[in-house]
N, CA, C and O atoms as a Tripos MOL2 file, in Angstrom:
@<TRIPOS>MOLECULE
protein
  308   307    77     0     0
PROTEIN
NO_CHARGES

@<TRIPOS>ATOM
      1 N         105.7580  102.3280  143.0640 N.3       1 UNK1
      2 CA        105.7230  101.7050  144.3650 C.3       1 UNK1
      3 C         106.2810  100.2880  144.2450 C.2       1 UNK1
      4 O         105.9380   99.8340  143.1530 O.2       1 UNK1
      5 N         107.0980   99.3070  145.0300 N.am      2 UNK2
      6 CA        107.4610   98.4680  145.4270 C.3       2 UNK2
      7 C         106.1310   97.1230  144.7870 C.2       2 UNK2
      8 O         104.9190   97.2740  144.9430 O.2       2 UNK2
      9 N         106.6730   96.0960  144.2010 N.am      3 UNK3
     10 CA        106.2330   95.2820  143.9920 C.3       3 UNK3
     11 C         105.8960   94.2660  144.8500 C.2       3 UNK3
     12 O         106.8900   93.6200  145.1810 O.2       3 UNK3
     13 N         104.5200   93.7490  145.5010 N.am      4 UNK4
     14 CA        104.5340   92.5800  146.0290 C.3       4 UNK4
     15 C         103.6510   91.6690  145.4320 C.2       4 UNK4
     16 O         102.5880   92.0220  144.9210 O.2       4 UNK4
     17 N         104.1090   90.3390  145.4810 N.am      5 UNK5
     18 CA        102.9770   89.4770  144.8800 C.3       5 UNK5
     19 C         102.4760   88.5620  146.1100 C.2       5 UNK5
     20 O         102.8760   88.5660  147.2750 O.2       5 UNK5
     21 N         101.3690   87.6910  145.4320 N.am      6 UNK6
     22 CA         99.9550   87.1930  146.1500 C.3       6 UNK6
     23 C         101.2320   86.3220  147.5100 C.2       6 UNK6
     24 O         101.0000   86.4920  148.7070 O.2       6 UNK6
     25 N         102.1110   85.7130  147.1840 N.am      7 UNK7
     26 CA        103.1600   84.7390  148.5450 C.3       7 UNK7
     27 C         103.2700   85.9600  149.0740 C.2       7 UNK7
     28 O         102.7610   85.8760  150.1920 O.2       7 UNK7
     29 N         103.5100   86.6410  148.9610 N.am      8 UNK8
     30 CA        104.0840   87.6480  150.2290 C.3       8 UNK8
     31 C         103.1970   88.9330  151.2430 C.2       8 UNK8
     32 O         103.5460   89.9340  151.8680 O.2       8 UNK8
     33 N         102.0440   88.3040  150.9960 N.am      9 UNK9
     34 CA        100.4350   88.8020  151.6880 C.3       9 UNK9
     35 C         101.1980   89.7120  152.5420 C.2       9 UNK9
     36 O         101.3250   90.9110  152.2900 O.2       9 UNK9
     37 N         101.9260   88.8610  154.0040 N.am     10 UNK10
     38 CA        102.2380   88.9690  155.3360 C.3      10 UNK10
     39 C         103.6240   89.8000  155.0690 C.2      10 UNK10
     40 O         104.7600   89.3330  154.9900 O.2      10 UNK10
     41 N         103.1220   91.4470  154.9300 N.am     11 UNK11
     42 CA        104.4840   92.5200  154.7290 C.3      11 UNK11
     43 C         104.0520   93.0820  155.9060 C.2      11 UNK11
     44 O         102.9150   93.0920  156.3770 O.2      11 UNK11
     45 N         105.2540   93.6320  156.4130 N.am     12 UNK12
     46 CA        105.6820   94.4720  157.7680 C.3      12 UNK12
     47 C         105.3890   95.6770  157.0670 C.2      12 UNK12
     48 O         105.2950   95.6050  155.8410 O.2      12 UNK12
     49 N         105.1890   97.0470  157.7780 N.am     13 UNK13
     50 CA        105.1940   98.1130  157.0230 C.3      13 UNK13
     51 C         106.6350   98.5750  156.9530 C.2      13 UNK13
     52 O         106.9160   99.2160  155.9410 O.2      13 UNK13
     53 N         107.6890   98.3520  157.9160 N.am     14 UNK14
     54 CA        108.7340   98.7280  157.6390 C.3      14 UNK14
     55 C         109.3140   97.7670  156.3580 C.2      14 UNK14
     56 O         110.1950   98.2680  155.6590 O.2      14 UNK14
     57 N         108.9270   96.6590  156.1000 N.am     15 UNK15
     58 CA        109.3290   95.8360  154.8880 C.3      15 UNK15
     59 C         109.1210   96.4770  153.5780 C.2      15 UNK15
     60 O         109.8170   96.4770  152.5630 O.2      15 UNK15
     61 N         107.9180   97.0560  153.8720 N.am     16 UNK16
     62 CA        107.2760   97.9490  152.8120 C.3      16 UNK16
     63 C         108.0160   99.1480  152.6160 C.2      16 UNK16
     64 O         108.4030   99.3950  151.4740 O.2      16 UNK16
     65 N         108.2240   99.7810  153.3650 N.am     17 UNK17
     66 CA        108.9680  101.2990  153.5520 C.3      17 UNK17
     67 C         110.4660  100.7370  152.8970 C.2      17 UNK17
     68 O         110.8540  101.3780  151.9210 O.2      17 UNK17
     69 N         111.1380   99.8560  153.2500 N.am     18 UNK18
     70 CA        112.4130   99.7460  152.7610 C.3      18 UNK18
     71 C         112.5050   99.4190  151.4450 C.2      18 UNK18
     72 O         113.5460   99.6430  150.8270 O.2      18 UNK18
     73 N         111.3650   98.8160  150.8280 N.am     19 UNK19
     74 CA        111.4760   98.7570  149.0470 C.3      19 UNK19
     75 C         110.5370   99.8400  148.4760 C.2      19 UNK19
     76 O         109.6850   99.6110  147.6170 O.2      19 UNK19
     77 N         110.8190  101.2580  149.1380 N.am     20 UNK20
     78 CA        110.2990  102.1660  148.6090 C.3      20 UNK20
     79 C         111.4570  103.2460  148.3910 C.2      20 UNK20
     80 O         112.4670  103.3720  149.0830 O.2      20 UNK20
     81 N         111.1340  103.8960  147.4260 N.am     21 UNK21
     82 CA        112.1870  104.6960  147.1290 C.3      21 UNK21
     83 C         112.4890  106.1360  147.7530 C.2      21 UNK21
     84 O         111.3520  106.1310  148.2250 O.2      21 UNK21
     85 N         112.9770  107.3080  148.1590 N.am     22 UNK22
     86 CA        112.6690  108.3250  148.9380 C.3      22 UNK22
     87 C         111.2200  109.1810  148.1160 C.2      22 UNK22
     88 O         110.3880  109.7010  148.8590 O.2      22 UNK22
     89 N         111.0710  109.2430  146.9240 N.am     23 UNK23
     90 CA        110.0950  109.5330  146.0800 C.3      23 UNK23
     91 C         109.1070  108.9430  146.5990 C.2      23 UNK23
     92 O         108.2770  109.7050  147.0940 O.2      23 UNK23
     93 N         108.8240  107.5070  146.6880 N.am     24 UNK24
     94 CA        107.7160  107.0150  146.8190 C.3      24 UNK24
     95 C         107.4280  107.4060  148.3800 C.2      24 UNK24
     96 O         106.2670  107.5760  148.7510 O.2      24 UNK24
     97 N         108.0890  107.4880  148.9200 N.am     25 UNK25
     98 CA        108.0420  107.4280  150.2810 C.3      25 UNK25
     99 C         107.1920  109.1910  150.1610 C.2      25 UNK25
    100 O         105.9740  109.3600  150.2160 O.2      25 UNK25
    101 N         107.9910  110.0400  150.0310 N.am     26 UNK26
    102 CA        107.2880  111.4000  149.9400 C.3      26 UNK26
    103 C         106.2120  111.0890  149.1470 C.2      26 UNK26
    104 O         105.6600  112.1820  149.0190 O.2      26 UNK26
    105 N         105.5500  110.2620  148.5190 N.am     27 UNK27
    106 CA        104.4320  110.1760  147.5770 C.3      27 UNK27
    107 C         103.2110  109.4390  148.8460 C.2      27 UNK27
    108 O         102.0650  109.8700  148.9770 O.2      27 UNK27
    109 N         103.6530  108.5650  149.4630 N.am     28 UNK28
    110 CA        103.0350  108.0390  150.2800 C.3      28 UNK28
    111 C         102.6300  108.9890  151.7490 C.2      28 UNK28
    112 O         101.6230  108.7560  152.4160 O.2      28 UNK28
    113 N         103.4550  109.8880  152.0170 N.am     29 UNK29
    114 CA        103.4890  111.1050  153.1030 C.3      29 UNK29
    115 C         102.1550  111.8370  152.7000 C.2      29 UNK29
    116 O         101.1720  111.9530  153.4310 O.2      29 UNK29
    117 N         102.3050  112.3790  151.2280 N.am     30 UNK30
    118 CA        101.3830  113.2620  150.6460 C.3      30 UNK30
    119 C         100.0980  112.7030  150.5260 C.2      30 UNK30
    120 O          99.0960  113.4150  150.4730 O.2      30 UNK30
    121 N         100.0450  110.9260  150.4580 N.am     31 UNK31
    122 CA         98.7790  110.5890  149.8760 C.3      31 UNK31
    123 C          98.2280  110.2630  151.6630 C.2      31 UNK31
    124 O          96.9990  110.2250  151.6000 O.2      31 UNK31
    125 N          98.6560  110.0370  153.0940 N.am     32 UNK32
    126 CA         98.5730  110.0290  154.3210 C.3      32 UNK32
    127 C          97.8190  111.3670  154.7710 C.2      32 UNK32
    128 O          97.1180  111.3710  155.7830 O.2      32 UNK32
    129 N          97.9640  112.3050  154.1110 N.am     33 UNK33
    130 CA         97.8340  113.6520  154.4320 C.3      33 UNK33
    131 C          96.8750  114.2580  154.2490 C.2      33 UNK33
    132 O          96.1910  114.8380  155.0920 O.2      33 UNK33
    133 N          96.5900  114.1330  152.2030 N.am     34 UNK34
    134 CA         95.3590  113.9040  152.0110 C.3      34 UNK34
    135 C          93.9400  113.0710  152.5580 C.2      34 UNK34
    136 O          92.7880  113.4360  152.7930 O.2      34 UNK34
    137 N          94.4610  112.1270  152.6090 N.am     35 UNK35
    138 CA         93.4910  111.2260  153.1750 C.3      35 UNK35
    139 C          93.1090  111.4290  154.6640 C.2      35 UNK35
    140 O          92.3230  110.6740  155.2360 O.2      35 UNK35
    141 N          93.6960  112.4740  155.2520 N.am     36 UNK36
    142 CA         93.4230  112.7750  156.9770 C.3      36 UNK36
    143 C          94.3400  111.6990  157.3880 C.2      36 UNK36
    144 O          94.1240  111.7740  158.5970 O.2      36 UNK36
    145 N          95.3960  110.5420  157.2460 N.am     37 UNK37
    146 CA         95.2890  109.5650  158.4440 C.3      37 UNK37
    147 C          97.0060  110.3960  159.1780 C.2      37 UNK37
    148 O          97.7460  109.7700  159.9370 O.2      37 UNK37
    149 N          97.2520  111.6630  158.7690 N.am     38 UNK38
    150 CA         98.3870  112.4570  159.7180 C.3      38 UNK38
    151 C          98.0130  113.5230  159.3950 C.2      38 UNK38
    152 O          97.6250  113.5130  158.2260 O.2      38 UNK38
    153 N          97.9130  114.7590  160.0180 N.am     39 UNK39
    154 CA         98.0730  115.4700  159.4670 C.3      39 UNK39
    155 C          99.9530  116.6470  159.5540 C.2      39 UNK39
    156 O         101.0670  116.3240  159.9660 O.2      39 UNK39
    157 N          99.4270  117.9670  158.9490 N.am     40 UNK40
    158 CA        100.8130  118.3140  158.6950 C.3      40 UNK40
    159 C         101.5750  118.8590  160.1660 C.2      40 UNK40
    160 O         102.7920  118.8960  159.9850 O.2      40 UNK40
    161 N         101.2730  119.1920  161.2540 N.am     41 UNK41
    162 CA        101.3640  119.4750  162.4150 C.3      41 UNK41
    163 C         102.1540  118.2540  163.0250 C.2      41 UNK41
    164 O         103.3440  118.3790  163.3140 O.2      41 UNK41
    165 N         101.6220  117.3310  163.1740 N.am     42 UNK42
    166 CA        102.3240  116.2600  162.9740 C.3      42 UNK42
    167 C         103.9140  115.6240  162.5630 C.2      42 UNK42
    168 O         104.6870  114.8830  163.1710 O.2      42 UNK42
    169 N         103.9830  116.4230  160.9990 N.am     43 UNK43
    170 CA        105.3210  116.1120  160.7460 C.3      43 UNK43
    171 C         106.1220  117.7240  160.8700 C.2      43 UNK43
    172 O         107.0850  118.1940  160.2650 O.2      43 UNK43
    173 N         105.3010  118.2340  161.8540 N.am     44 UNK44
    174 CA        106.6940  119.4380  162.6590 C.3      44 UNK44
    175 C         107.0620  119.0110  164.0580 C.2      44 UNK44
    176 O         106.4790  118.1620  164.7310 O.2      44 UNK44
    177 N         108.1690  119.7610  164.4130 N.am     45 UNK45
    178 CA        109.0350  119.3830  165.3590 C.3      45 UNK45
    179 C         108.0880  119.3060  166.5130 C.2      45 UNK45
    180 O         107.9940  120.3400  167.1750 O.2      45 UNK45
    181 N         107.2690  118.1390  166.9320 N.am     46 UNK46
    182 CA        107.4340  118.2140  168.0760 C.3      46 UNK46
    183 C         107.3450  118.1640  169.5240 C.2      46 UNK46
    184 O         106.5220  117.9210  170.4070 O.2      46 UNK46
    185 N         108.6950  118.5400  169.3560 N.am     47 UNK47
    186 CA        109.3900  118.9920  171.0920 C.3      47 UNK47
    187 C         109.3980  120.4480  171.4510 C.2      47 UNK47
    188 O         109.9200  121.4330  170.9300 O.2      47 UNK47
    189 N         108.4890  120.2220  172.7410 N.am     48 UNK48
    190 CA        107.8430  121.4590  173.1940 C.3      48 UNK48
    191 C         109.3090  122.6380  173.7370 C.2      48 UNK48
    192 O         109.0910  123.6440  174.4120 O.2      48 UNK48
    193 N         110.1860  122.3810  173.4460 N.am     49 UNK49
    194 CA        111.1760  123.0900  174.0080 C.3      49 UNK49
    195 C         111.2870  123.8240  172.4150 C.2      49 UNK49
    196 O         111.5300  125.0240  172.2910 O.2      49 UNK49
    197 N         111.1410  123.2050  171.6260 N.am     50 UNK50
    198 CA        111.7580  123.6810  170.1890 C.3      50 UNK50
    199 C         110.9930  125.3570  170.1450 C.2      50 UNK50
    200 O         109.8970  125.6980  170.5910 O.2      50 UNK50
    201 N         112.0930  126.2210  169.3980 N.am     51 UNK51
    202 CA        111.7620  127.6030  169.3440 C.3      51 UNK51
    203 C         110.7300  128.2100  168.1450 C.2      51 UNK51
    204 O         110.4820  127.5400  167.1420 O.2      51 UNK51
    205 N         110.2040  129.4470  168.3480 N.am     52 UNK52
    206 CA        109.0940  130.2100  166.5240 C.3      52 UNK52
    207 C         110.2680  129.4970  165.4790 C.2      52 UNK52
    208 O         109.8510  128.7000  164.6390 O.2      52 UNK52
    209 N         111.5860  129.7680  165.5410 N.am     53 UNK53
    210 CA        112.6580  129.6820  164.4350 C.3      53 UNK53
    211 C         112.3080  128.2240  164.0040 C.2      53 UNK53
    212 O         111.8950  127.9140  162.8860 O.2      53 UNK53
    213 N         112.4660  127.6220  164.7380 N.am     54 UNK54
    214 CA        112.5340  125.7700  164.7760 C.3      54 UNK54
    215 C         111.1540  125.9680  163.7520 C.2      54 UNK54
    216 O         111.0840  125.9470  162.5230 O.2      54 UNK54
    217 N         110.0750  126.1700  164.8160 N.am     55 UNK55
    218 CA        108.5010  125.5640  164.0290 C.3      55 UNK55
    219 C         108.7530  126.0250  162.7180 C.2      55 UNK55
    220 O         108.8000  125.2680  161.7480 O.2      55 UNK55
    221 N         108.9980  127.8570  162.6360 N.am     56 UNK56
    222 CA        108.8980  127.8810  160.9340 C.3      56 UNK56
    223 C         109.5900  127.5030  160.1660 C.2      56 UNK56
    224 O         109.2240  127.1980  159.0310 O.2      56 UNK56
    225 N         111.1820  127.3950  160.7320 N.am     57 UNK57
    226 CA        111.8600  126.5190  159.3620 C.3      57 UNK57
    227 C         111.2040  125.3600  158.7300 C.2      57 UNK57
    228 O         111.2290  125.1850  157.5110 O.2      57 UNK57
    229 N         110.5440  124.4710  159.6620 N.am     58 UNK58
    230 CA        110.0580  123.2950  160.2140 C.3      58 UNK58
    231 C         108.8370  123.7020  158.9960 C.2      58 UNK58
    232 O         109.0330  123.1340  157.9220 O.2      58 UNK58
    233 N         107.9770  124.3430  159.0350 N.am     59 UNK59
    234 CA        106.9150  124.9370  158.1210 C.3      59 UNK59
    235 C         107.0680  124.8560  157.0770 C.2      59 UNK59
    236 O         106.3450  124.2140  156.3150 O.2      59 UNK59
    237 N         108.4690  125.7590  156.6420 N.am     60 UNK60
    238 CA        108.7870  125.9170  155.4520 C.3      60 UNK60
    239 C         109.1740  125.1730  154.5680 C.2      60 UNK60
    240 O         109.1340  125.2020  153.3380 O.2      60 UNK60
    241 N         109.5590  124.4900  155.3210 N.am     61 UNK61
    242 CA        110.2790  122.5660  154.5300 C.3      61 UNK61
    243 C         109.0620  121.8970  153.9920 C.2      61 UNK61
    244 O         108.9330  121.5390  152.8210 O.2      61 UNK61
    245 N         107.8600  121.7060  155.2790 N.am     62 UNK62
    246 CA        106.7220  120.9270  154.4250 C.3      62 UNK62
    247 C         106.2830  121.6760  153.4300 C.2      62 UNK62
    248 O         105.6260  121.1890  152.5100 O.2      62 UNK62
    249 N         106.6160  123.0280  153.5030 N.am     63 UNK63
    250 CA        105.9510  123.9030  151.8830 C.3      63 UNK63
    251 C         106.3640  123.5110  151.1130 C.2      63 UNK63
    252 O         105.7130  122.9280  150.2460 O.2      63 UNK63
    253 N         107.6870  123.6630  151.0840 N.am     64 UNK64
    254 CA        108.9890  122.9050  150.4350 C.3      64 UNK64
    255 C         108.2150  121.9480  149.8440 C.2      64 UNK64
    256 O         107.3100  122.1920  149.0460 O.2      64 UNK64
    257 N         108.5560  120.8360  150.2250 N.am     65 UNK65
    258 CA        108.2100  119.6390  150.0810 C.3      65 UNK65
    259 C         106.9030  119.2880  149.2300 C.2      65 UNK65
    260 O         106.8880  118.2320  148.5980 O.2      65 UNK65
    261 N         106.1530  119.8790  149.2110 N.am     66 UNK66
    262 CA        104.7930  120.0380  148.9050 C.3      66 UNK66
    263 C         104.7610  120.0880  147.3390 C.2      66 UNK66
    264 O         104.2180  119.3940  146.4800 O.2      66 UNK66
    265 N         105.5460  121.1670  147.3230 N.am     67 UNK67
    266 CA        105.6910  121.9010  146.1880 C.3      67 UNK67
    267 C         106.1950  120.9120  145.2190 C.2      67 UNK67
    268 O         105.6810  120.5580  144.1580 O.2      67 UNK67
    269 N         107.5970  120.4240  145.9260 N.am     68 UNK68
    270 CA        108.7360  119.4240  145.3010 C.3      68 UNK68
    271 C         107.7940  118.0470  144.5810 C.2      68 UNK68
    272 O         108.1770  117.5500  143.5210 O.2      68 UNK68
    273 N         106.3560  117.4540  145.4100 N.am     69 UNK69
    274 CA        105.6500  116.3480  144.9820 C.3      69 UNK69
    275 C         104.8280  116.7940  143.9420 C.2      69 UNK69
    276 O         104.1430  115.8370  143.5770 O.2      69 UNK69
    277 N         104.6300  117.5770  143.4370 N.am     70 UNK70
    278 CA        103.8740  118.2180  142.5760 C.3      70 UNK70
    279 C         104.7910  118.3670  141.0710 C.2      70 UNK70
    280 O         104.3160  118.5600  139.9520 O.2      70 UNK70
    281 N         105.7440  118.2650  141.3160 N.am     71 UNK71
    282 CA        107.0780  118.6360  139.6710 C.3      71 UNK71
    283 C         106.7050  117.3490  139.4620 C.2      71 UNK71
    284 O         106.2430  116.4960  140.2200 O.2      71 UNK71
    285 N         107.0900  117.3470  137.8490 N.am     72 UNK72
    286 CA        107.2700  115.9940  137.1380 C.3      72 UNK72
    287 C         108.5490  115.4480  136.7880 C.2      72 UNK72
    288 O         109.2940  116.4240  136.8710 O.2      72 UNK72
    289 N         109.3560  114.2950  136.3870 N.am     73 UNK73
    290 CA        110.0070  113.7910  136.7800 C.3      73 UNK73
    291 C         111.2510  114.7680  135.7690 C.2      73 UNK73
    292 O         112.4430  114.8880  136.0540 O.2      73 UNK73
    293 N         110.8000  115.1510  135.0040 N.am     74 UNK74
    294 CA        111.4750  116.3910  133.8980 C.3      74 UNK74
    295 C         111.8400  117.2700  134.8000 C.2      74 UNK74
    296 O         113.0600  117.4070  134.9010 O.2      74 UNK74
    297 N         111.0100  118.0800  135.6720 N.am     75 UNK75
    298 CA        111.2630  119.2490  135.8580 C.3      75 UNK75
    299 C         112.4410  119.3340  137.3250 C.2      75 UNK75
    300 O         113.2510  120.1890  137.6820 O.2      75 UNK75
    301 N         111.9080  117.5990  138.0500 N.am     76 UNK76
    302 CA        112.7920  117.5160  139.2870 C.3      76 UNK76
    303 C         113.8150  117.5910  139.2800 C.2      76 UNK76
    304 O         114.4990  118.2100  140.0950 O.2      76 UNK76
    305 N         114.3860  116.6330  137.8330 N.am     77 UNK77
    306 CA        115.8520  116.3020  137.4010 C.3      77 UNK77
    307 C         116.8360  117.9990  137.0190 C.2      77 UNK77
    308 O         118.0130  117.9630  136.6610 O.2      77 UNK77
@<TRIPOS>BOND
     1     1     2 1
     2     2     3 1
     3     3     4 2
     4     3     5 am
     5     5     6 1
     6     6     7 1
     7     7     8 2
     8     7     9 am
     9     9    10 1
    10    10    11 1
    11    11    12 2
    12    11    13 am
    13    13    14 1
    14    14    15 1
    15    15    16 2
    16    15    17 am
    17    17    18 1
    18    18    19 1
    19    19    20 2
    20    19    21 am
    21    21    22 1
    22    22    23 1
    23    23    24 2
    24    23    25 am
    25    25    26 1
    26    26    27 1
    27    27    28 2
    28    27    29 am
    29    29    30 1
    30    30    31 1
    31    31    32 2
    32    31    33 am
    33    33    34 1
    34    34    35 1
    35    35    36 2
    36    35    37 am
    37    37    38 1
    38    38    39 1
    39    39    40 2
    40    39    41 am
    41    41    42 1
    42    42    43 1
    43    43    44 2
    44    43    45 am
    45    45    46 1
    46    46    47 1
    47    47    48 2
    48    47    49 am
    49    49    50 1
    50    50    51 1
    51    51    52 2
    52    51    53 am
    53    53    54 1
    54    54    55 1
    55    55    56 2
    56    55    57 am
    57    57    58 1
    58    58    59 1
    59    59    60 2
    60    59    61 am
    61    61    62 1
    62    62    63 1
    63    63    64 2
    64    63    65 am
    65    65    66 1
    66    66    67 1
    67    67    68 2
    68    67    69 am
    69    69    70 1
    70    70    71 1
    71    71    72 2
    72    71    73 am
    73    73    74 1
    74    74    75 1
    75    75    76 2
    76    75    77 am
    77    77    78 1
    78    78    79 1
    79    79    80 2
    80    79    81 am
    81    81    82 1
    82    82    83 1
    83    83    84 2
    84    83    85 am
    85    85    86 1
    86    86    87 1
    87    87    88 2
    88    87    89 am
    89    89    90 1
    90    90    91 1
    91    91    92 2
    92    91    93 am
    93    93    94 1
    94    94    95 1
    95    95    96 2
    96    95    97 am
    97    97    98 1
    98    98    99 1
    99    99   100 2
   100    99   101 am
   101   101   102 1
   102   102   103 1
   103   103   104 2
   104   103   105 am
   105   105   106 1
   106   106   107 1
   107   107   108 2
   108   107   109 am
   109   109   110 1
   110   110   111 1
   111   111   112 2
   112   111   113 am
   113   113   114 1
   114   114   115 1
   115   115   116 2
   116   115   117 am
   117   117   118 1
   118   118   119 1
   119   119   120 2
   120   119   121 am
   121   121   122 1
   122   122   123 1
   123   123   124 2
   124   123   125 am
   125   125   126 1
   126   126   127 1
   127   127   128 2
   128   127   129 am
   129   129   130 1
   130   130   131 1
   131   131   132 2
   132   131   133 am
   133   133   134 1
   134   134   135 1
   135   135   136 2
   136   135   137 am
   137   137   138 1
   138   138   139 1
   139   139   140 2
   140   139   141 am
   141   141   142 1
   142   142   143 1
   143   143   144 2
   144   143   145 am
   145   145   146 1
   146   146   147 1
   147   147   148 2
   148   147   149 am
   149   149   150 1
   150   150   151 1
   151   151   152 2
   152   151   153 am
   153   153   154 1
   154   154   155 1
   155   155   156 2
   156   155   157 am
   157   157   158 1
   158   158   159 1
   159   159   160 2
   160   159   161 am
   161   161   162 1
   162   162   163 1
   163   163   164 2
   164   163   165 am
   165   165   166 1
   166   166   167 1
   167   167   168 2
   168   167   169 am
   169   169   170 1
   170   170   171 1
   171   171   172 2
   172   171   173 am
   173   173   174 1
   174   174   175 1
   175   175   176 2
   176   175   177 am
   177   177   178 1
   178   178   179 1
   179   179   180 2
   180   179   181 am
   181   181   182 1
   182   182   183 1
   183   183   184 2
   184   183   185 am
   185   185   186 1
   186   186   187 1
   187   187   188 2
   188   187   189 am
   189   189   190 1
   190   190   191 1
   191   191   192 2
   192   191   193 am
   193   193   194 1
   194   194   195 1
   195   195   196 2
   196   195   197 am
   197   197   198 1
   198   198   199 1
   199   199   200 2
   200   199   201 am
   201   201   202 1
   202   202   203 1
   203   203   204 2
   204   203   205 am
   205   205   206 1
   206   206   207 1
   207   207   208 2
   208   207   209 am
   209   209   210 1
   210   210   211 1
   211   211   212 2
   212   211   213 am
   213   213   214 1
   214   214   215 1
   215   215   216 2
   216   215   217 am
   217   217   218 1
   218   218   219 1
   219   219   220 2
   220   219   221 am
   221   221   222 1
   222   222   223 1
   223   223   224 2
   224   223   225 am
   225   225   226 1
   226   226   227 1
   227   227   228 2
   228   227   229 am
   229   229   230 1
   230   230   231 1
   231   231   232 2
   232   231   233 am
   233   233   234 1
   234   234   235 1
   235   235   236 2
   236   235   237 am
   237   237   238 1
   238   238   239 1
   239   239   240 2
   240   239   241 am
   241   241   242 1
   242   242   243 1
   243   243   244 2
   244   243   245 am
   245   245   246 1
   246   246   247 1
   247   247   248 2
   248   247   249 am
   249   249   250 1
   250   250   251 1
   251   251   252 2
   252   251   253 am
   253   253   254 1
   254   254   255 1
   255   255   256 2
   256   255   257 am
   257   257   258 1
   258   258   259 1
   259   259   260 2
   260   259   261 am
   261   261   262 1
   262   262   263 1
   263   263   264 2
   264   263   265 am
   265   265   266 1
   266   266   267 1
   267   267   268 2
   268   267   269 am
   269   269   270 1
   270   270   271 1
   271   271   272 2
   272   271   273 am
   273   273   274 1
   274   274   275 1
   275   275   276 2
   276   275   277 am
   277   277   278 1
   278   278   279 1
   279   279   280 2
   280   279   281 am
   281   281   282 1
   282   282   283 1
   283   283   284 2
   284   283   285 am
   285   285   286 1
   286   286   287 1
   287   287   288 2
   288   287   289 am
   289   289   290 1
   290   290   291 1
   291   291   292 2
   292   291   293 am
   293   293   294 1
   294   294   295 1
   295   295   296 2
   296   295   297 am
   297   297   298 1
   298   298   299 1
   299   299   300 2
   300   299   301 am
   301   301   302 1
   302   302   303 1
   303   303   304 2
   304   303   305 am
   305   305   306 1
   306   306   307 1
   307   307   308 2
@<TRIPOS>SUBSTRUCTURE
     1 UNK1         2 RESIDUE 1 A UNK
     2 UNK2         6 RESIDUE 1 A UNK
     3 UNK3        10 RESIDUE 1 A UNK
     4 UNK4        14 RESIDUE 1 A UNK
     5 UNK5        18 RESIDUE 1 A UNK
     6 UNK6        22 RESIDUE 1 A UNK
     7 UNK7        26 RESIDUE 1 A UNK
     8 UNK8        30 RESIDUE 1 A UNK
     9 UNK9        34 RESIDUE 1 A UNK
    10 UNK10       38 RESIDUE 1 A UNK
    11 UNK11       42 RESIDUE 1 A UNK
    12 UNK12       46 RESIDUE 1 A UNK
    13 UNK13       50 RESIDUE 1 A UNK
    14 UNK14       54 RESIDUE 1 A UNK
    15 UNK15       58 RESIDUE 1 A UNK
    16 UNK16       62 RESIDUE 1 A UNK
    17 UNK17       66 RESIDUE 1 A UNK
    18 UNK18       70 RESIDUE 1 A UNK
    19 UNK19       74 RESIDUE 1 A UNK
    20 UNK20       78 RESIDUE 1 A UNK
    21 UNK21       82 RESIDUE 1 A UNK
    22 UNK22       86 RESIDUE 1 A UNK
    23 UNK23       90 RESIDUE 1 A UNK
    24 UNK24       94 RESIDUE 1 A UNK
    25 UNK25       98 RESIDUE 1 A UNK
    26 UNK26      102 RESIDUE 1 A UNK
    27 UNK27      106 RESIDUE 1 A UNK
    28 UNK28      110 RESIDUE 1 A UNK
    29 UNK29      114 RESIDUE 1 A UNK
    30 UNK30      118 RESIDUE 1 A UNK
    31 UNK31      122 RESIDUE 1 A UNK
    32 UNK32      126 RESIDUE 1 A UNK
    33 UNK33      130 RESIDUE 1 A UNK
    34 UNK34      134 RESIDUE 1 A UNK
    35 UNK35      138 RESIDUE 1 A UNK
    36 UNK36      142 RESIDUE 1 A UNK
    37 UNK37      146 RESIDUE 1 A UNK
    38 UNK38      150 RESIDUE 1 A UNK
    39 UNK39      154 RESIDUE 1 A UNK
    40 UNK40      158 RESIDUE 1 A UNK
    41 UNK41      162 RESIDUE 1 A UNK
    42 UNK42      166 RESIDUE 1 A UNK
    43 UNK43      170 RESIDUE 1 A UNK
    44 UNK44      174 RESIDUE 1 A UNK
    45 UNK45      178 RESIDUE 1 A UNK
    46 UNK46      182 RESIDUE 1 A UNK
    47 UNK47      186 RESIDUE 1 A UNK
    48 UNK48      190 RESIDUE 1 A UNK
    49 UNK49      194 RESIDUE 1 A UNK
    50 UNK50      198 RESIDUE 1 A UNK
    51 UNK51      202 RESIDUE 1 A UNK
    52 UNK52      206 RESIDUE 1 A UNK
    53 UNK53      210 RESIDUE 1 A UNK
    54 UNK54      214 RESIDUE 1 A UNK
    55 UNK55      218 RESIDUE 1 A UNK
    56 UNK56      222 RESIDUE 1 A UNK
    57 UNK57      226 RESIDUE 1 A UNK
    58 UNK58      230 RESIDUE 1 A UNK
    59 UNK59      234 RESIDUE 1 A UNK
    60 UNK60      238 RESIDUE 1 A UNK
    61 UNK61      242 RESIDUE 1 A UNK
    62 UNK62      246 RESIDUE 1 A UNK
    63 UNK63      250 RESIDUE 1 A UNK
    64 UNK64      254 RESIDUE 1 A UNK
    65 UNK65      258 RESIDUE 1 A UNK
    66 UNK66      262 RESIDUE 1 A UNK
    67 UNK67      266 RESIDUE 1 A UNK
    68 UNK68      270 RESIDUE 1 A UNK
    69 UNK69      274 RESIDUE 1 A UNK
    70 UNK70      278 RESIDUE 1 A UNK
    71 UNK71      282 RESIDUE 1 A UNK
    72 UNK72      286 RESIDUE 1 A UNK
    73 UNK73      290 RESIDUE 1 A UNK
    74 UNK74      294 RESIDUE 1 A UNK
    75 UNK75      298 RESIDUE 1 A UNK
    76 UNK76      302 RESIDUE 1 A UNK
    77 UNK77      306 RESIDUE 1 A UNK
């Protein structure tokens, strides 16, 4: 995760998000998730117009994804 020290108390969260890496960022999704403060419904599509096809691709990605935070940095590469 992104380094801040004691001068720089007063971080934006987008300040934060931009010295994070896409890793950390999916690390931070997963640890949001766990913790209840989103859940996974949430990061699917949505817009009530969107189709079954949409939601489950949409599904299948956070499986995806899930899966992907769980490899070690060996097995990602």
């Amino acid at each position: 995760m992104p380094d801040f020290y004691v001068d720089d108390l007063d971080i934006s969260p987008s300040e934060f998000l931009d010295a994070c890496s896409d890793r950390e960022i999916n690390q931070l999704i997963e640890i949001l998730l766990e913790d209840g403060y989103i859940s996974k419904e949430s990061l699917l599509n949505s817009d009530s117009e969107g189709t079954y096809d949409d939601t489950s691709y949409t599904e299948a990605l956070v499986k995806l994804s899930d899966s992907r935070l769980r490899l070690t940095n060996e097995e990602e590469e």
